[in-house]
C-alpha positions as a printed NumPy array, in Angstrom:
array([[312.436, 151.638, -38.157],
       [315.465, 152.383, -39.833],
       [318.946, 151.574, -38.871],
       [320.814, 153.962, -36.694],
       [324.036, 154.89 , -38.488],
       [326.756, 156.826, -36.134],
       [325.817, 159.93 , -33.926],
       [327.498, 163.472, -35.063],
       [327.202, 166.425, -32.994],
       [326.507, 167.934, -36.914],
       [324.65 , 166.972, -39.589],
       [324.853, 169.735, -42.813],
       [322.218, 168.514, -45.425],
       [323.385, 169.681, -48.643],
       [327.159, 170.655, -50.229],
       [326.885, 173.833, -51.75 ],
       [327.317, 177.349, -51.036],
       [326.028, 177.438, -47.49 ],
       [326.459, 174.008, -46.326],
       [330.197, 173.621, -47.194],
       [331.011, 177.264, -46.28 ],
       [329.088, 176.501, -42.718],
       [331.441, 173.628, -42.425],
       [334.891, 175.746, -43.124],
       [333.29 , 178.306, -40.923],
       [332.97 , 175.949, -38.006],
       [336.263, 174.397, -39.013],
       [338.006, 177.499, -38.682],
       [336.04 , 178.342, -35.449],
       [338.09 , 175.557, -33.467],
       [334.989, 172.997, -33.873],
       [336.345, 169.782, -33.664],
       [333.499, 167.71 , -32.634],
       [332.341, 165.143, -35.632],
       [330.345, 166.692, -38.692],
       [328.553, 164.819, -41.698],
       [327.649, 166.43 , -44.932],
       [325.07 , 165.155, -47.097],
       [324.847, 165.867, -50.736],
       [322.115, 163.982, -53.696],
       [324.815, 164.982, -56.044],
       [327.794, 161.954, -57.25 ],
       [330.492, 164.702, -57.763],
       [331.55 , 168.593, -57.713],
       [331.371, 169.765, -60.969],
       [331.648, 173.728, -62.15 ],
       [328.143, 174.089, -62.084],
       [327.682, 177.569, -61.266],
       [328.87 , 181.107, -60.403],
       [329.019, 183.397, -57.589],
       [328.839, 187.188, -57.399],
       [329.287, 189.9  , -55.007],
       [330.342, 192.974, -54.014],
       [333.908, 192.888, -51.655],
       [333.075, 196.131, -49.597],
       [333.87 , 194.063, -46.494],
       [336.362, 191.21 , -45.54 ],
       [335.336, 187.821, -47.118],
       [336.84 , 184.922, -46.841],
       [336.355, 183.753, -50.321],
       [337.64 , 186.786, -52.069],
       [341.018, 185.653, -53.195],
       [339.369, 182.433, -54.98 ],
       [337.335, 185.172, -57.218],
       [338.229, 184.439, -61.041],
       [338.342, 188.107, -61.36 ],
       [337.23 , 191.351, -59.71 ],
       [336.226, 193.919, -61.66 ],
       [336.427, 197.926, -60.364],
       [334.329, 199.519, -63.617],
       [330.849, 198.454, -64.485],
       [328.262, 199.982, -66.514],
       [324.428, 200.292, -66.789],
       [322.388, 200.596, -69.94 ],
       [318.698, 201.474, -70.204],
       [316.132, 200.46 , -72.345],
       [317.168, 203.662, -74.7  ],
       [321.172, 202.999, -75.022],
       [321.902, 205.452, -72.509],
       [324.981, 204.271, -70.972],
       [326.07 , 204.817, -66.947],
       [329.663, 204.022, -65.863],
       [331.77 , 204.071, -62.818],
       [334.496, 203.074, -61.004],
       [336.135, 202.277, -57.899],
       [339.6  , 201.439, -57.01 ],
       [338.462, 200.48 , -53.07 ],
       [335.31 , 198.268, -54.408],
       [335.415, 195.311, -56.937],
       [332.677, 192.738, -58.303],
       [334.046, 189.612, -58.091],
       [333.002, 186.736, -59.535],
       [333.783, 183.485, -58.014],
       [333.613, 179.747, -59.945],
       [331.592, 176.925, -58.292],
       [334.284, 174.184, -58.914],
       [337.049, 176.882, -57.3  ],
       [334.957, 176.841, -54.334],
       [334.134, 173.31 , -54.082],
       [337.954, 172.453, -54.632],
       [338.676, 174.886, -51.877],
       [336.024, 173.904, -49.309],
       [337.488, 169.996, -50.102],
       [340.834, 170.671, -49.29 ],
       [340.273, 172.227, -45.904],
       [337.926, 169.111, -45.216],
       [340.535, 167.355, -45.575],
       [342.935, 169.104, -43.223],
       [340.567, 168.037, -40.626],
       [339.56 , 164.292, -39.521],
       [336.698, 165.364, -37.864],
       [334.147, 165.754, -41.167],
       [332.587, 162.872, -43.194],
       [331.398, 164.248, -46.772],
       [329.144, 161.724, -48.064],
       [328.135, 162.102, -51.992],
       [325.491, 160.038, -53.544],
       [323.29 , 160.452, -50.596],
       [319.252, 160.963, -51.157],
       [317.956, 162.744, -48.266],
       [314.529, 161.208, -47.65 ],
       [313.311, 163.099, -44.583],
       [314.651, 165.214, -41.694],
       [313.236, 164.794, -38.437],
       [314.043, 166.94 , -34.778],
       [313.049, 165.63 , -31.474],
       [313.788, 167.47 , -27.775],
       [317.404, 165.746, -27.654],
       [318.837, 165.087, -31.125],
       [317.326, 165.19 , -34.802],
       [317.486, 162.519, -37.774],
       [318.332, 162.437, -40.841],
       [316.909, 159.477, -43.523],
       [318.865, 159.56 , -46.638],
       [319.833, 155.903, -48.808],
       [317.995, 153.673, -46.443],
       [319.797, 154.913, -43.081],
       [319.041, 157.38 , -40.324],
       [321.941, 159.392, -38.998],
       [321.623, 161.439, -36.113],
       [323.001, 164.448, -34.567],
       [322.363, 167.015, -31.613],
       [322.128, 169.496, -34.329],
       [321.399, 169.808, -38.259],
       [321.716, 172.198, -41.236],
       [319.785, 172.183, -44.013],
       [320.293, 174.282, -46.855],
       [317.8  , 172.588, -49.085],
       [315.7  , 175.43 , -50.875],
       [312.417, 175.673, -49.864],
       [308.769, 177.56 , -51.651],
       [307.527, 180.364, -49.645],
       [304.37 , 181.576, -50.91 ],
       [303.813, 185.498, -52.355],
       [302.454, 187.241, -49.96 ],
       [300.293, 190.772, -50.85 ],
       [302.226, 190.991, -54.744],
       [305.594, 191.829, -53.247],
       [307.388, 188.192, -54.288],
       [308.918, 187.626, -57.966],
       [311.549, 185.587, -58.863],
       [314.674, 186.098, -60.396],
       [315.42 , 183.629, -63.589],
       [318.624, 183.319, -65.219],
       [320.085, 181.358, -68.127],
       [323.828, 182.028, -68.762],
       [326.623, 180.694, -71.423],
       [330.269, 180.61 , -70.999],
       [331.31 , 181.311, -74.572],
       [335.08 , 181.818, -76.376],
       [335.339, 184.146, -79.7  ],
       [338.502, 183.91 , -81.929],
       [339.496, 187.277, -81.831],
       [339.397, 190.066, -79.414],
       [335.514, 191.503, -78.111],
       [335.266, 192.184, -74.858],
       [336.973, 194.619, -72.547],
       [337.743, 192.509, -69.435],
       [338.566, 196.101, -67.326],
       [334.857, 196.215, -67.354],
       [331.391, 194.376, -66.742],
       [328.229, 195.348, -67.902],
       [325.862, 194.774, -64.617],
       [322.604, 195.537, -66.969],
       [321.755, 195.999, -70.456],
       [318.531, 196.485, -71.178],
       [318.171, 197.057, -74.803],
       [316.058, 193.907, -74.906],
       [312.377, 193.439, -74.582],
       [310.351, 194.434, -71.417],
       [307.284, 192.445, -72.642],
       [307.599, 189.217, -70.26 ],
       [308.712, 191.195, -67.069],
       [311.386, 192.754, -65.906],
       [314.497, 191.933, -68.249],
       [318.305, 192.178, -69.141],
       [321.236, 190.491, -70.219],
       [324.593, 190.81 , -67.839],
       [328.265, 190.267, -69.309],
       [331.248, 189.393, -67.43 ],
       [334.179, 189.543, -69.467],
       [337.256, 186.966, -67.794],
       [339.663, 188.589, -70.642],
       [339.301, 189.666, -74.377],
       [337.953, 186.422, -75.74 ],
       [336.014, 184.573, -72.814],
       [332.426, 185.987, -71.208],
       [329.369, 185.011, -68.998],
       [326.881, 186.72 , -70.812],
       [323.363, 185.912, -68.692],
       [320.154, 186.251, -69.715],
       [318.132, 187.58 , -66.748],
       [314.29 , 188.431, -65.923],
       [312.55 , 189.422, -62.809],
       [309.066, 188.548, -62.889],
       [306.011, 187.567, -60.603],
       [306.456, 184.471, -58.929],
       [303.272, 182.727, -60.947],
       [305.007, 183.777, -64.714],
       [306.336, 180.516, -66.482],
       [310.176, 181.026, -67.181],
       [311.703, 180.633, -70.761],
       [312.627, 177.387, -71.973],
       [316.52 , 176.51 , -72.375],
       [316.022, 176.827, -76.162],
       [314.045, 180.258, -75.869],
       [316.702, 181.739, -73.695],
       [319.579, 180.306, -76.566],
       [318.356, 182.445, -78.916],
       [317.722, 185.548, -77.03 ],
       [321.422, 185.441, -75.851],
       [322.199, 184.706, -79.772],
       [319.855, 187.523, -80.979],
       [321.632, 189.612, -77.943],
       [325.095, 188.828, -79.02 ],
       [324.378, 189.073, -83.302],
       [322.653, 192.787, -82.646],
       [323.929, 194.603, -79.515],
       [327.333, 193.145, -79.735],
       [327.833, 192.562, -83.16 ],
       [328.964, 188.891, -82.137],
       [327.958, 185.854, -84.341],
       [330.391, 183.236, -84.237],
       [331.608, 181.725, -80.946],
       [332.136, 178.162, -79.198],
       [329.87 , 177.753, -76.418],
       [331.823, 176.206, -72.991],
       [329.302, 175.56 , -70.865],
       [326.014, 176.876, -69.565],
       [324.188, 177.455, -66.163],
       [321.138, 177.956, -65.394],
       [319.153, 179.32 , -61.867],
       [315.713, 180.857, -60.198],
       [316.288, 183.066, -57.35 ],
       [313.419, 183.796, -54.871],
       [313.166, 187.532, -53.991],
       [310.577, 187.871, -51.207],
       [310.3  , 190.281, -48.313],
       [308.199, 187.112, -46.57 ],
       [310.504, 186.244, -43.769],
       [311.816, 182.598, -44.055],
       [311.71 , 179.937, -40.796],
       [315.4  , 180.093, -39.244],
       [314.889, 176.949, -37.237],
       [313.007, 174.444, -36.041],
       [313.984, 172.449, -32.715],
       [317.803, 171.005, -33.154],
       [316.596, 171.706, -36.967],
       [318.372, 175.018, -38.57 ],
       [317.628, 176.363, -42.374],
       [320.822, 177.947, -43.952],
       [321.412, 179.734, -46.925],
       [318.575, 180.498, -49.015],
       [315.995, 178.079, -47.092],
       [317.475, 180.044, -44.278],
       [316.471, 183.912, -46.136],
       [320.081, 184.712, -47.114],
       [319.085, 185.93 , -50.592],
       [318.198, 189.889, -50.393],
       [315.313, 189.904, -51.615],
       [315.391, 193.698, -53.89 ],
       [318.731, 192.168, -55.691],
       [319.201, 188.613, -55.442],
       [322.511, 188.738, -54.055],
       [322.932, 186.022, -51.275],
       [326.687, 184.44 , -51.663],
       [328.096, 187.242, -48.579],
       [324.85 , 187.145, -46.422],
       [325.356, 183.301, -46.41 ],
       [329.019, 183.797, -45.164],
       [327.698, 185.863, -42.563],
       [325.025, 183.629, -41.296],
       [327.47 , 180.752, -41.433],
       [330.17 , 183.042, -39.58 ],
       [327.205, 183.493, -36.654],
       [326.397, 179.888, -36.105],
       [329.906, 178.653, -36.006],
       [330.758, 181.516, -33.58 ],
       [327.891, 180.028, -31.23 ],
       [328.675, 176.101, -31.837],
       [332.199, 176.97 , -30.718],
       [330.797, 178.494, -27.714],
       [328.102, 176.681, -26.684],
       [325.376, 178.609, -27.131],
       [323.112, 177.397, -30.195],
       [320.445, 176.168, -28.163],
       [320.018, 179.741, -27.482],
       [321.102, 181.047, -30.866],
       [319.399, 184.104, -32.511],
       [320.968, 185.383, -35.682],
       [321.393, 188.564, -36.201],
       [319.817, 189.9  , -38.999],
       [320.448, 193.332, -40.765],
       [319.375, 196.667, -39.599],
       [315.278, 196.87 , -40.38 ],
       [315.675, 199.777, -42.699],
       [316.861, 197.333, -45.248],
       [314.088, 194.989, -44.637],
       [312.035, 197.879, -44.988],
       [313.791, 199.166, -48.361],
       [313.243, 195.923, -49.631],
       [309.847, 195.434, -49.267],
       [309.901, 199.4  , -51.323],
       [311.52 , 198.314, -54.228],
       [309.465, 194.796, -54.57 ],
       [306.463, 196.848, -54.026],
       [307.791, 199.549, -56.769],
       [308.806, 196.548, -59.543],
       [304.94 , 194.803, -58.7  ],
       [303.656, 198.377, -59.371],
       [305.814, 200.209, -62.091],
       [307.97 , 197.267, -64.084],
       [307.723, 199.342, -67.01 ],
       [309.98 , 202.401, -65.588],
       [312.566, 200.195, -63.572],
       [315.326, 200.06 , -66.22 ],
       [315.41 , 203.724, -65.949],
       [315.356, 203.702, -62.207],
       [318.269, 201.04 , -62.186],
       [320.408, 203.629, -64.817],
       [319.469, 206.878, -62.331],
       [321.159, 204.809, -59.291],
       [324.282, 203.939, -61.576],
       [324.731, 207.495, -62.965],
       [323.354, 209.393, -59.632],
       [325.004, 207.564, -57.081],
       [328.799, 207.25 , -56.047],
       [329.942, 203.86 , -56.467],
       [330.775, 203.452, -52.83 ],
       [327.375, 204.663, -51.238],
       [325.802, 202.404, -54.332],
       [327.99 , 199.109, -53.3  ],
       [327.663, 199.614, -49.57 ],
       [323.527, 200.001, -50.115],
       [323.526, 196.618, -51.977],
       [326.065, 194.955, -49.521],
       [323.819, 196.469, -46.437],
       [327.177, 198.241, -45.057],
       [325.985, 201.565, -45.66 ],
       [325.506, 204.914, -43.392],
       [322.034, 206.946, -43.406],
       [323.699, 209.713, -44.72 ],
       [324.895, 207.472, -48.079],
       [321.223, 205.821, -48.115],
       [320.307, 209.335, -48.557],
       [322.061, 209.732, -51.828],
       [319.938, 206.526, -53.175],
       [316.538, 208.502, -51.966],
       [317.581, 211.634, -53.427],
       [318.468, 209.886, -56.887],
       [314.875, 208.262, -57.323],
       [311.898, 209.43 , -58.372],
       [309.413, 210.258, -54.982],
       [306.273, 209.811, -56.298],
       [306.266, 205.733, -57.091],
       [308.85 , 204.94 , -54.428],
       [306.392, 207.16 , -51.333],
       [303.168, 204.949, -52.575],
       [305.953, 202.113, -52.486],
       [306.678, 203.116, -48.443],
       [303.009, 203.799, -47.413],
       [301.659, 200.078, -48.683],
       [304.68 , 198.914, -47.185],
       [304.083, 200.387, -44.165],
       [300.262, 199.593, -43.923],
       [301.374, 196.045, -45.335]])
């Protein structure tokens, strides 16, 4: 038996995107009832980025680093798509910007315990409360979050994996335009899966340039080195950049599965992308997890988790998911040109609000129309019989 330390009425396992933006969301929901957060890590540092598209009131959007209205697409060929938007932005938000944010309203409150440093050995839930074992010591709770990633296994060739490796770099003199990102290049190779580099540009001289592949969830990612010196190669060739100082780097896997994830168990809630906040056709999770978080501080402020059902988005994105997972399993070799149809086809608002799951059936129609129907109606019928 392990020593009991203090009861909360919320335990959050895990300081990151979703566990610290549950905690401001149930902060800002009136909660007032005593929360602990758990975290492995000994500090915040700026670890990693955030990205998403601000067709709808976030919370978060202010913090971004910048927001850009013009993007581009580029297929395997050169051919170049552009567009822009003065309603819709990408913005791209720093992890320590976050973290320092989160912190601060913690500490507006005396209600929360953050608690670095802490290994979480094991997380229990029984009928009346639920456990947490991390350094030696059980805390309990009536209810706990935990945001800890979990595997799901592929299920019928529709899972892959998103794999990034991105540096931070500085030139000397001017190279980027920082009116515009580049979303997808991919004048690269296609041999190893689905693949393209991404640039953000913060102003002439500073970037994020990522190197990205989609593959199947059983291919063996790059090495740190490999991935070096296919930005380098990137940068020397497509850029005609060969000389910069390297800031800092990040590195990430992102599941993409339409297998649905386990919400809850007991007193025992998975949030974030344990919880299935990641879309699984793009990757993007960062607004789905303030949405989930928004849901389950809007019931623990009334009362009601014990009876809690989130509410998930409207089943014809599930279903155009599991399409385009089936499509990239089926046809990886054609994507990059399917990617540079939606850019040039597309408005940019019926594009954004289709990623951002805001969109009407009449501007889900434009996305149809700018495809190709053959791969995409064998995509629907295995979907369908899946």
């Amino acid at each position: 038996m392990l020593p009991v330390q203090e009861n909360y009425r919320y335990i959050i396992v895990g300081a990151g995107a979703s566990g610290l933006s549950l905690c401001c969301h149930l902060l800002e929901a009136g909660v007032r009832d005593r929360i602990l957060i758990l975290d492995r890590k000994s500090a915040f540092t700026d670890d990693r980025t955030w990205c998403f598209w601000n067709v709808r009131p976030s919370p978060y959007t202010d913090l971004a680093i910048r927001c850009w209205h013009r993007w581009e697409v580029r297929d395997t060929q050169g051919n170049e798509a552009r567009q822009e938007s003065p309603g819709v932005g990408y913005a791209c938000l720093r992890g320590l910007d976050f973290y320092d944010h989160a912190q601060a309203k913690i500490a507006e409150h005396g209600n929360v315990t953050l608690m670095l440093g802490s290994a979480i050995e094991n997380v229990n839930t029984f009928p009346d409360y639920a456990a947490v074992e991390a350094n030696g010591i059980s805390y309990s709770a009536d209810y706990v979050f935990d945001s800890r990633p979990k595997t799901v296994p592929a299920r019928g060739g529709t899972a892959s994996t998103q794999r990034f490796y991105g540096q931070f770099i500085r030139t000397d003199t001017p190279v980027f335009d920082p009116a515009r990102c580049t979303l997808m290049d991919f004048r690269t190779s296609q041999e190893h899966g689905l693949h393209f580099f991404y640039i953000l540009p913060f102003s002439p001289t500073e970037a994020l340039i990522e190197n990205t592949y989609i593959q199947d969830c059983e291919a063996v990612g790059l090495s740190p080195e490999q991935h070096r010196t296919e930005i380098s190669d990137y940068l020397a060739q497509k850029v005609g950049l060969t000389a910069f100082t390297l800031l800092r780097e990040e590195a990430g896997a992102i599941p993409m599965t339409t297998q649905p994830f386990p919400k809850r168990d007991g007193r025992l809630f998975f949030i974030g992308t344990a919880g299935g906040c990641t879309k699984p056709s793009s990757g993007y999770t960062f607004q789905r997890i303030q949405e989930q978080c928004r849901q389950i501080a809007e019931a623990a402020a009334g009362g009601t988790l014990d009876r809690f059902r989130e509410r998930l988005a409207p089943a014809r994105y599930r279903f155009f998911d599991s399409v385009f997972l089936q499509v990239l399993h089926d046809d990886p070799g054609n994507f990059p040109e399917y990617f540079y149809r939606l850019f040039a086809r597309v408005s940019p608002e019926a594009l954004t609000a289709f990623l951002s799951e805001t969109s009407t059936w009449r501007s889900d129609f434009q996305i149809m129309r700018s495809l190709p129907l053959g791969p995409f109606l064998r995509a629907a019928l295995k979907s369908i019989r899946g």
